[in-house]
C-alpha positions as CSV (number, residue, x, y, z in Angstrom):
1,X,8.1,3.0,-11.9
2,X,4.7,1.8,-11.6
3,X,4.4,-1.8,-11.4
4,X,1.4,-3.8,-11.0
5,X,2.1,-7.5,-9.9
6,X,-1.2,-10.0,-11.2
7,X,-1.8,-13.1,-9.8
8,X,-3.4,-16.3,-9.7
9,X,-3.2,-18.4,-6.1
10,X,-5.0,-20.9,-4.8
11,X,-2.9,-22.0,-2.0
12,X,-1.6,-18.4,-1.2
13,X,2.2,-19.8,-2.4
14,X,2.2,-18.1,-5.5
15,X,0.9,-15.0,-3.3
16,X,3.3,-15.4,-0.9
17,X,5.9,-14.8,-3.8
18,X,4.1,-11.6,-4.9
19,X,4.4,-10.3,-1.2
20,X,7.6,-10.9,-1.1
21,X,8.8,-9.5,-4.6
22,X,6.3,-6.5,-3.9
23,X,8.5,-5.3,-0.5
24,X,11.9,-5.7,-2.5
25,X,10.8,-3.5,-5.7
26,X,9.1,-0.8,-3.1
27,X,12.3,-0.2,-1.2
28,X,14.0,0.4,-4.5
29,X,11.4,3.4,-5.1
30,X,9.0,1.7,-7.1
31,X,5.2,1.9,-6.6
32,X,4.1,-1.6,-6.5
33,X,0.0,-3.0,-6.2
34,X,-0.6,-6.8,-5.8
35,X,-3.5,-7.9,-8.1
36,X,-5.4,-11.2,-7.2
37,X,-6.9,-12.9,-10.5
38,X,-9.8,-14.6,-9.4
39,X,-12.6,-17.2,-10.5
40,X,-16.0,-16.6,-10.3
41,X,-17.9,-19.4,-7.7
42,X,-14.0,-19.6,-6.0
43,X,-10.8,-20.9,-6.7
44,X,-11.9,-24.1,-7.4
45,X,-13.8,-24.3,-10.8
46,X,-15.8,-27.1,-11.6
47,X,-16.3,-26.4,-15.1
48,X,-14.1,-25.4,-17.7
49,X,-16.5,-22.3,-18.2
50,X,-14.1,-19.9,-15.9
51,X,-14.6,-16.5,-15.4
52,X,-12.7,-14.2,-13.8
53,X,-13.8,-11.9,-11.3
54,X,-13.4,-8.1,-11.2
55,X,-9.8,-8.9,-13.8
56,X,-7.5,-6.7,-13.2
57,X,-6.7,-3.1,-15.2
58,X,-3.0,-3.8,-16.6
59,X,-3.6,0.0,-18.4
60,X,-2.6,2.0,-15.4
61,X,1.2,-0.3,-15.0
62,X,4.2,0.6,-17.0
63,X,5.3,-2.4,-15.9
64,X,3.7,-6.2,-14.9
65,X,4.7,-9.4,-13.2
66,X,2.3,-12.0,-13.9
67,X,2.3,-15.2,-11.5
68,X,0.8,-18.3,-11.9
69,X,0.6,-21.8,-10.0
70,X,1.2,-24.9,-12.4
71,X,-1.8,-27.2,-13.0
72,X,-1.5,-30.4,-14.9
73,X,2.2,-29.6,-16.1
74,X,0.5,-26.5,-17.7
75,X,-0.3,-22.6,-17.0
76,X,-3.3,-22.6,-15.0
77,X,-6.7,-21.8,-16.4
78,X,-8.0,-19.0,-14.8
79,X,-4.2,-16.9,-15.7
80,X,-4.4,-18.4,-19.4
81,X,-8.3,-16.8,-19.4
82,X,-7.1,-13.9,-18.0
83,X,-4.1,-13.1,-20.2
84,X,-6.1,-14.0,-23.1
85,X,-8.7,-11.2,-22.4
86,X,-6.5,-8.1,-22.1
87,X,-6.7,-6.3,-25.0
88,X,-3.3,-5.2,-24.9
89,X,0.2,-4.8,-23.5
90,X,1.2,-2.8,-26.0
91,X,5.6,-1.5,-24.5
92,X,4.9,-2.8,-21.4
93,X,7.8,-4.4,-19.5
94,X,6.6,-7.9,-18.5
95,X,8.4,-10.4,-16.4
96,X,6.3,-13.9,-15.6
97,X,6.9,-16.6,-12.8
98,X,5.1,-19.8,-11.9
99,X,5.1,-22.0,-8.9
100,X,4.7,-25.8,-8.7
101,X,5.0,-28.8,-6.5
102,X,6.8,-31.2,-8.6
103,X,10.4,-31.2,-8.7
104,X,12.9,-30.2,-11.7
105,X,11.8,-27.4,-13.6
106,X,10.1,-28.9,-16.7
107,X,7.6,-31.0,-15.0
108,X,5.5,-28.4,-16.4
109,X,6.8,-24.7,-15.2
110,X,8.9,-24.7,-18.6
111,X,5.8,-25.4,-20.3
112,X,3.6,-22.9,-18.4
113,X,6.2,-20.0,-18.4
114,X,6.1,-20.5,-22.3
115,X,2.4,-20.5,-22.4
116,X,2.3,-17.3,-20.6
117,X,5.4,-15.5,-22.7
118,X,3.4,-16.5,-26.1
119,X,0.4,-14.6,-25.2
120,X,1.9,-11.7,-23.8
121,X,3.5,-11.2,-26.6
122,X,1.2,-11.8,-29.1
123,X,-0.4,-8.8,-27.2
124,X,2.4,-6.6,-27.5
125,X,4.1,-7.5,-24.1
126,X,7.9,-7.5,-24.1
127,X,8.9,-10.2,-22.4
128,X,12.1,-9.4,-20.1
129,X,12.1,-12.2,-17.2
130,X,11.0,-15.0,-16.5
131,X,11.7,-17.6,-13.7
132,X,10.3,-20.9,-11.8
133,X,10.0,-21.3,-8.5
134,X,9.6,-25.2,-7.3
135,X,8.2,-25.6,-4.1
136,X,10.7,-27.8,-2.5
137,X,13.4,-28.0,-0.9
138,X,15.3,-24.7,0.0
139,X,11.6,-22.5,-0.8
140,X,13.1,-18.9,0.5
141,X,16.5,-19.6,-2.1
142,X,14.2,-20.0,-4.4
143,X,12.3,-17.2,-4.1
144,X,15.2,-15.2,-3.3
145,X,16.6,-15.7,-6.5
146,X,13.6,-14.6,-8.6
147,X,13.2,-11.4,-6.2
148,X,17.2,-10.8,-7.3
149,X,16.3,-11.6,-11.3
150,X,13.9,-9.0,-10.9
151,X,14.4,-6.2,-9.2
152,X,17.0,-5.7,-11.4
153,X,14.6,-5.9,-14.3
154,X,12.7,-3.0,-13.0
């Protein structure tokens, strides 16, 4: 399967996930690219008039992982932007993770993970994992358990 992983990192955690989930779904035969989503003028917008640089082509996946870091107990802007602007994920597989500071999971990643899930599939995206990694405590666990959740997704 070819499987194109998108993401949005400033801090290189939510990268570092990617990385990770890219080796695991490569030794299981897969053919996996890392896409960065990034802002015009840096990662560090000043306005709220993002735009995001060279976006990535979600055409040539049959499948997609979308990651995001959690800002303000919501998605962050430059993924939202970006997920708003394809034109369509018509049958693709999608799975969707997020990455935040704060402890328990709905100090925001619930909320994020269902921002991201609504418009993927109001573009024809079908939805089939999602998962939250808090960046705290035992990190690699955490991390270890989304890479099980999906590779067995794709």
């Amino acid at each position: 399967m070819n499987i194109g992983i998108i993401v949005h990192s400033q801090t290189n955690n939510t990268y570092s996930v990617a990385e990770k989930l890219q080796a695991k779904l490569q030794e299981a035969g897969n053919e996996v690219n890392i896409e960065k989503v990034d802002i015009v003028g840096g990662n560090k917008p000043r306005s709220k008039d993002i735009q995001i640089e060279n976006p990535p082509d979600v055409t040539r996946y049959d499948g997609l992982i979308f990651g995001s870091p959690v800002h303000a107990f919501s998605l962050a802007p430059a993924m939202k932007i970006y997920l708003e602007q394809i034109p369509s994920l018509q049958d693709k597989k999608v799975a969707l993770y997020v990455t935040k500071g704060l402890p328990l999971k709905f100090t925001g990643g619930t909320r994020a993970i269902g921002q991201m899930e609504k418009i993927c599939e109001s573009k024809g995206g079908k939805v089939v994992g999602t998962d939250i990694v808090v960046w705290r405590g035992d990190i690699d666990k955490n991390i270890d358990e989304l890479i099980r959740k999906f590779s067995v997704i794709f």
